[in-house]
C-alpha positions in Angstrom: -17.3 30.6 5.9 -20.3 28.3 6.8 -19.3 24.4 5.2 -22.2 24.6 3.0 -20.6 27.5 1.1 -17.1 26.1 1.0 -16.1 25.3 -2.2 -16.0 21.6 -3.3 -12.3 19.9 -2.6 -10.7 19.5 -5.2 -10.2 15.6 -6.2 -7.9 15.6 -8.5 -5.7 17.4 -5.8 -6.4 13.9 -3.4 -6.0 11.6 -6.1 -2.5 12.8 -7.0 -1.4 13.0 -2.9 -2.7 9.5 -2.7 -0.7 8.4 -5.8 2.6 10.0 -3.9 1.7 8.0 -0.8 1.1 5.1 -2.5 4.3 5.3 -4.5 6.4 6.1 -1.3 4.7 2.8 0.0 4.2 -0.4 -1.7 6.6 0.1 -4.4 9.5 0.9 -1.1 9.2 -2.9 -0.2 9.4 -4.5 -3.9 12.7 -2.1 -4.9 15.2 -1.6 -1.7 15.6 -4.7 -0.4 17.2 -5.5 -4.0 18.7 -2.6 -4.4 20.2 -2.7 -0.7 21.3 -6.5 -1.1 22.5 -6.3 -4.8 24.0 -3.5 -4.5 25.5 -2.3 -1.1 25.5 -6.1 0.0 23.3 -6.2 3.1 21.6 -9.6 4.4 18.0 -10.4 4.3 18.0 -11.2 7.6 19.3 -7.8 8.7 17.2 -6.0 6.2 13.8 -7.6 7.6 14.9 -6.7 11.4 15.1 -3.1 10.3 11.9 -3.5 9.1 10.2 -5.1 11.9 11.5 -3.0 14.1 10.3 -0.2 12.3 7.4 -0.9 12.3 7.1 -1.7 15.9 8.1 2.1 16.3 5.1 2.6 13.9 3.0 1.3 16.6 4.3 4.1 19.3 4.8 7.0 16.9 1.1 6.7 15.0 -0.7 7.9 17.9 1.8 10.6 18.4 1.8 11.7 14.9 -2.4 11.8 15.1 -1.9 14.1 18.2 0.4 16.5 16.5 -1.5 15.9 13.2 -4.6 18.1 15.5 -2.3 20.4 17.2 -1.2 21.6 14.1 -4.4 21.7 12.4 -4.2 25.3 12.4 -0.9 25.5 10.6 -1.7 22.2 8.8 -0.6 23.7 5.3 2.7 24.2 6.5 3.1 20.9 8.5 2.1 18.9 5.4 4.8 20.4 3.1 7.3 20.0 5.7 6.2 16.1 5.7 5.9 15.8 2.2 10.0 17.7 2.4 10.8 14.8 4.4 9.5 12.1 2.6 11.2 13.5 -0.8 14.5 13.6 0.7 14.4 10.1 2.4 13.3 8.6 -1.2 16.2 10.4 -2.7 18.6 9.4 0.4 17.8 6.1 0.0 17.9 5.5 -3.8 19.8 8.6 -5.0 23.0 8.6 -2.5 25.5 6.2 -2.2 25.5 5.6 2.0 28.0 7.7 3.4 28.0 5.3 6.7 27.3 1.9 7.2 24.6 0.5 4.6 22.4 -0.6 6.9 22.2 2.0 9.1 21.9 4.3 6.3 19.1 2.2 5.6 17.3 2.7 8.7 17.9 6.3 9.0 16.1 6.6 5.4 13.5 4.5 6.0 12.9 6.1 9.7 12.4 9.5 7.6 10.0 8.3 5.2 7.8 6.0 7.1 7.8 9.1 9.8 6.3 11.1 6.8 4.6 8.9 5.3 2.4 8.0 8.5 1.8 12.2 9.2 0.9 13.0 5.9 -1.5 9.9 5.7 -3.3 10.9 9.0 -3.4 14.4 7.4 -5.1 13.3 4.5 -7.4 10.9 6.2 -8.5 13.4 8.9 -8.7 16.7 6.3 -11.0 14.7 3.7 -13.3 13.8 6.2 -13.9 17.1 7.1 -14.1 17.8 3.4 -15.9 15.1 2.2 -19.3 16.9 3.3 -19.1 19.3 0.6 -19.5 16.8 -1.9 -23.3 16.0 -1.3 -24.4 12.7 0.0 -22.2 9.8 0.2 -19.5 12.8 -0.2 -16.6 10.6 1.7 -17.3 7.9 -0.9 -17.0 10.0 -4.1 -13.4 11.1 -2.5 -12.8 7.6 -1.1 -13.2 6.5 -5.1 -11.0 9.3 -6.6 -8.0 8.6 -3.8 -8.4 4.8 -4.3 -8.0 5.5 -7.9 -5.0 7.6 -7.7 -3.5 5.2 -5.4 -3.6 2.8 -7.9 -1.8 4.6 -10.4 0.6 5.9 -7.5 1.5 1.8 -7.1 1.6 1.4 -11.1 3.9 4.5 -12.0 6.6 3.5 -8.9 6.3 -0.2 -9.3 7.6 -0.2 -12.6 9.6 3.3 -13.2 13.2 1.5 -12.3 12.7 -0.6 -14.9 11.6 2.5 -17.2 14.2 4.3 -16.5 16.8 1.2 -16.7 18.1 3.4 -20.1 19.4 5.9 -18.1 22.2 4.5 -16.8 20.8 5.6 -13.0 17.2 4.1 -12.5 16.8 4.4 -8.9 18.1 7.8 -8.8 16.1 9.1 -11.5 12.8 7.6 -9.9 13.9 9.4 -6.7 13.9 12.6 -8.6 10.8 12.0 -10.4 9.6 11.6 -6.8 10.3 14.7 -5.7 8.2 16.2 -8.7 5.2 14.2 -7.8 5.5 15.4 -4.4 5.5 19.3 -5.8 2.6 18.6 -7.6 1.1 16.8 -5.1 1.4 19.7 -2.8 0.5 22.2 -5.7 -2.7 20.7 -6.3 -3.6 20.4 -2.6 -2.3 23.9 -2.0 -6.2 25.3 -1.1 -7.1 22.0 1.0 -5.8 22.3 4.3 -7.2 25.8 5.1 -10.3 24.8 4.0 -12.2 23.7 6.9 -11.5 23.5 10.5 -10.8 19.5 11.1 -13.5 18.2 14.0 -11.5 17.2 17.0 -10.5 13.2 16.4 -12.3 10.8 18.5 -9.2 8.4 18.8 -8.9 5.2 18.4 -11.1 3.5 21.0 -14.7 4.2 19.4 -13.5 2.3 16.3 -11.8 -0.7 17.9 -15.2 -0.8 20.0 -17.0 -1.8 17.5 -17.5 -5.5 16.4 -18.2 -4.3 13.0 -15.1 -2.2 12.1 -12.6 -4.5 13.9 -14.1 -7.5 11.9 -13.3 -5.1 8.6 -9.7 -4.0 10.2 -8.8 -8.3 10.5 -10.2 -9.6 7.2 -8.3 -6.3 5.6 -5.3 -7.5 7.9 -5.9 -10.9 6.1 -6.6 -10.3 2.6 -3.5 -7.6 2.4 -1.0 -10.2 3.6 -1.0 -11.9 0.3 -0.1 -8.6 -1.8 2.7 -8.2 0.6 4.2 -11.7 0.8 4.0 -11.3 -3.2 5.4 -7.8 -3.3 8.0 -8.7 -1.0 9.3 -11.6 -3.2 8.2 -10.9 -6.5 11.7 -10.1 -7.8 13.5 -12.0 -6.4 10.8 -15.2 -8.0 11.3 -13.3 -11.2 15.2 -13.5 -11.1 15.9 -16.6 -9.6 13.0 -18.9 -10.2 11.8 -17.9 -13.6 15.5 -16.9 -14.8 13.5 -13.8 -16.4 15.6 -10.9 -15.2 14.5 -7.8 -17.1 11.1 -8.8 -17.2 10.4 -8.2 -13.7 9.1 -4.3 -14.6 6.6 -5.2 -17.2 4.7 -8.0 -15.0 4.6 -5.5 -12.2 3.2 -3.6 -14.5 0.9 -6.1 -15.9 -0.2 -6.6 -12.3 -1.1 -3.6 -11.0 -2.6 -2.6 -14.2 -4.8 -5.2 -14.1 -5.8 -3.6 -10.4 -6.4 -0.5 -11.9 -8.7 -1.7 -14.8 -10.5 -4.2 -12.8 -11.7 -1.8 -10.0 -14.8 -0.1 -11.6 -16.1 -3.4 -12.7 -15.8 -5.1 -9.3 -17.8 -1.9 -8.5 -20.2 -2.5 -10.3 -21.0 -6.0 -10.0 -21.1 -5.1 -6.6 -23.8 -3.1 -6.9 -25.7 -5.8 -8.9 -24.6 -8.8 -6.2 -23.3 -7.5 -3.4 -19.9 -7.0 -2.0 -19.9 -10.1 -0.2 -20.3 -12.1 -3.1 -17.5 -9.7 -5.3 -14.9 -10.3 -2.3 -15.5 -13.8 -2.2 -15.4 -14.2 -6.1 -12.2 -12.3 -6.6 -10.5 -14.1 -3.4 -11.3 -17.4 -4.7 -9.6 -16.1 -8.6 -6.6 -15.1 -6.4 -5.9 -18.8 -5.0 -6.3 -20.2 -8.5 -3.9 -17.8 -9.7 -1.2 -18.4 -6.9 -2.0 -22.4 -7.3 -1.0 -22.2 -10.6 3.1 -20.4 -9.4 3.6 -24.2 -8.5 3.8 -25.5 -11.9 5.7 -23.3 -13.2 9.7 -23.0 -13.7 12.4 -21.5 -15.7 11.2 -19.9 -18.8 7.5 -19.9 -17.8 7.3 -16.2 -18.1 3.9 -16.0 -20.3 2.4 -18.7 -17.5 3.9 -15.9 -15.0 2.0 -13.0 -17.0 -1.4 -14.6 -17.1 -1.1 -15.5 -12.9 -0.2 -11.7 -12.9 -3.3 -10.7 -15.1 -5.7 -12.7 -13.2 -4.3 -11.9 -9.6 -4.1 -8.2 -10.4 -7.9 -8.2 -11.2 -8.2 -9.8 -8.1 -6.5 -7.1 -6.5 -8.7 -5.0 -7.8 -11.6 -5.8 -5.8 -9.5 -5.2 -2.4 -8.9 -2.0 -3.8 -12.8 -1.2 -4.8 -14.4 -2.7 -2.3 -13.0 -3.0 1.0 -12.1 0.4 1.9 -15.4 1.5 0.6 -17.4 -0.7 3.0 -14.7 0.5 5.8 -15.7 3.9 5.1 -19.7 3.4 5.6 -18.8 1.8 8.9 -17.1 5.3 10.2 -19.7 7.2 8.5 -22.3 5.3 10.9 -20.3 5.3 13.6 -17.7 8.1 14.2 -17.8 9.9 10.6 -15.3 12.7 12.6 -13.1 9.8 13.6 -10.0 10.1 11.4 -8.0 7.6 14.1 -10.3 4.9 11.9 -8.6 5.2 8.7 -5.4 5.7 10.5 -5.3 2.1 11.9 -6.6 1.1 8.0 -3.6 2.5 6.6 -1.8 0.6 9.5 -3.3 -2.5 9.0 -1.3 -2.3 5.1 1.9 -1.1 6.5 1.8 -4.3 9.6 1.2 -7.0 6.4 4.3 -5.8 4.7 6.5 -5.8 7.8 5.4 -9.2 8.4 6.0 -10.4 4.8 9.9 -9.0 5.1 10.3 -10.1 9.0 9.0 -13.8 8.5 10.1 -14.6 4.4 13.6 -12.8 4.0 15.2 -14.5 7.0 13.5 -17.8 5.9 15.3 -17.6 2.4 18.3 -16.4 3.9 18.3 -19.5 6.4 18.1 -22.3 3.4 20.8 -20.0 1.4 19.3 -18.3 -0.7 21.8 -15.5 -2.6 19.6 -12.7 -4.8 21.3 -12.7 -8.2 23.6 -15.5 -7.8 23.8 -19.6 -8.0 21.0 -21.2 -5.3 20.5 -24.6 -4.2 17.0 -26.2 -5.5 16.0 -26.2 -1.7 16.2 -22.3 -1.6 14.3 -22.2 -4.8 11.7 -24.3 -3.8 11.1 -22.8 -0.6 11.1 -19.0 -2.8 7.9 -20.6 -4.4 6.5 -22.4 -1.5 6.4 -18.6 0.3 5.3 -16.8 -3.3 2.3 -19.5 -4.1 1.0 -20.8 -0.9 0.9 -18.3 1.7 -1.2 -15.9 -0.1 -3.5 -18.9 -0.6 -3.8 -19.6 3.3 -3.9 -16.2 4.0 -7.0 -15.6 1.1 -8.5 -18.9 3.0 -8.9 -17.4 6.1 -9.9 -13.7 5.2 -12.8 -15.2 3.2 -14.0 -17.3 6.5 -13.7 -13.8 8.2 -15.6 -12.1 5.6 -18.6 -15.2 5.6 -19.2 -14.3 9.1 -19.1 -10.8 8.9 -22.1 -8.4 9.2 -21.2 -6.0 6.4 -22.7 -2.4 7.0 -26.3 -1.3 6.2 -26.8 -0.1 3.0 -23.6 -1.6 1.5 -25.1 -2.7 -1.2 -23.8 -0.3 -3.1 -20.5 0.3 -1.2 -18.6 2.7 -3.9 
């Protein structure tokens, strides 16, 4: 079948396998390092090596995984439900099952499994919608870009706060591992037509994108501007608990938050298309230091304070969300639109923020004594908000001097 007579993909069908990505991936790092250290007992410090070294793995296993990703193009239907197998079970090992060896390493073994999948069936996704994109008319990769972006979203909002949800039942963590798994079925229901679709273009690798000036400007400032969300995702409960003595709350202001994202997105959109992206980034980068300024006034009991930074630096949020990966897809469209290595090292660029937010923070509280759920000393505490308020405020600092002095691409403008 000639491309031109394909029939359209089908977006709902990308916007719910984003939304199981996303809920295999942010959410991982705000819920199991509590669940592992309240819990099971395992140190910060040992939890945030697993995780660096994880992701150093990451950095060998990527290209590998993009390589078989090709090779198995022809059978990618069944490759991506035996990934999306893997990353159902690893959820439900590590939330669902009480580890039958050594916490840790039960730990690692989990999270081995579903960052394994998680990387394959991102690559998958990445590489199968640019080949599909096409079929959706001009601009086709950012129509898709739009309805993935938008499903990640929800993805974030639906895992970041389920626990909580499902606090009622006795078994939260379990019961969100389950409802995992039925995302994943209907992730891979939906998508079921996809992968046969089109024949994927051979991938150009990652040397044509890093080549560029252009994209690897776009692949630091996104390095930059991502670190914030993680060093906040990374400590939010344990702020929540221990700073604001709000313990039960912690699921509705994640909520709050990443609602706020969600909501916010299409109107960064389009006041982008009125004043530019550059001036939307730089506007919404600028309301997330005011928010994270304001974490140092606040204390014990200052939970609606807490709610309105969340408001405001969730609409922030929002903007990363519309905007940048938009503009990082017109760069590969003008440059290597088969090159699905690009938005490989773009999902990478999240997943190295968050290992640095658990490798440098967690063994920093655990060296001034913090304990999650118990007594601390004021120094811990201070230092808890120290790490939540300021570092996302150096970090938005120096992503907005990298985005002043970047040249965004032609015709971004109108980037969504």
């Amino acid at each position: 079948m000639f491309p031109d007579m394909a029939p359209a993909p089908s977006r709902p069908g990308y916007a719910v396998f984003a939304a199981m990505l996303a809920a295999a991936g942010l959410p991982i790092y705000i819920h199991a390092p509590k669940v592992y250290v309240d819990e099971f007992g395992v140190g910060l410090t040992a939890l945030a090596g697993v995780l660096f070294a994880l992701r150093l793995f990451d950095v060998v296993q990527d290209p590998v995984l993009g390589w078989l990703a090709q090779r198995l193009r022809g059978a990618r239907a069944l490759a991506v439900a035996g990934g999306v197998a893997v990353l159902a079970a690893s959820m439900f090992g590590l939330f669902a099952v009480t580890p039958p060896i050594a916490p840790i390493w039960w730990f690692a073994l989990m999270m081995t499994g579903l960052f394994s999948a998680f990387s394959f069936l991102t690559i998958c996704m990445y590489a199968q919608g640019v080949a599909a994109a096409p079929r959706l008319g001009a601009q086709g990769y950012l129509r898709l870009a739009a309805w993935r972006e938008t499903g990640a979203l929800l993805g974030v909002c639906a895992a970041a706060v389920a626990p909580t949800v499902l606090d009622a039942t006795g078994n939260p963590y379990g019961n969100f591992a389950l409802g995992f798994a039925g995302l994943c079925t209907l992730a891979l229901w939906l998508m079921r037509r996809e992968w046969g679709a089109s024949l994927v273009p051979a991938d150009s690798g990652f040397r044509i994108v890093l080549a560029d000036p252009v994209a690897r400007r776009l692949l630091l400032m996104a390095l930059m501007n991502a670190a914030p969300v993680a060093v906040s995702s990374t400590l939010f409960l344990f702020y929540v608990e221990s700073v604001l003595l709000a313990p039960g709350m912690e699921g509705p202001l994640l909520l709050l938050f990443f609602l706020a994202a969600a909501v916010s997105a299409p109107f960064w959109s389009r006041a982008a298309t009125r004043f530019g992206p550059r001036a939307m980034l730089l506007a919404a980068m600028a309301l997330a230091i005011a928010a994270f300024s304001l974490v140092l006034l606040l204390g014990p009991g200052d939970t609606v304070a807490f709610a309105l930074v969340c408001l405001v630096s969730g609409a922030a949020l929002g903007a990363d969300f519309a905007l940048l990966p938009a503009l990082f897809a017109r760069r590969m469209e003008q440059i290597a639109p088969e090159a699905a290595a690009g938005f490989g090292l773009w999902a990478f660029v999240s997943k190295l923020t968050l290992a640095f937010a658990a490798v440098v923070l967690l063994p920093a509280l655990d060296a001034a004594g913090f304990q999650s759920g118990g007594e601390n000393p004021q120094g811990a505490l201070d230092l808890l908000t120290y790490l939540y308020a300021l570092v996302p405020c150096v970090l938005k600092l120096g992503a907005m001097a990298v985005l002043a002095t970047t040249p965004l691409p032609q015709g971004a403008r109108n980037p969504i």
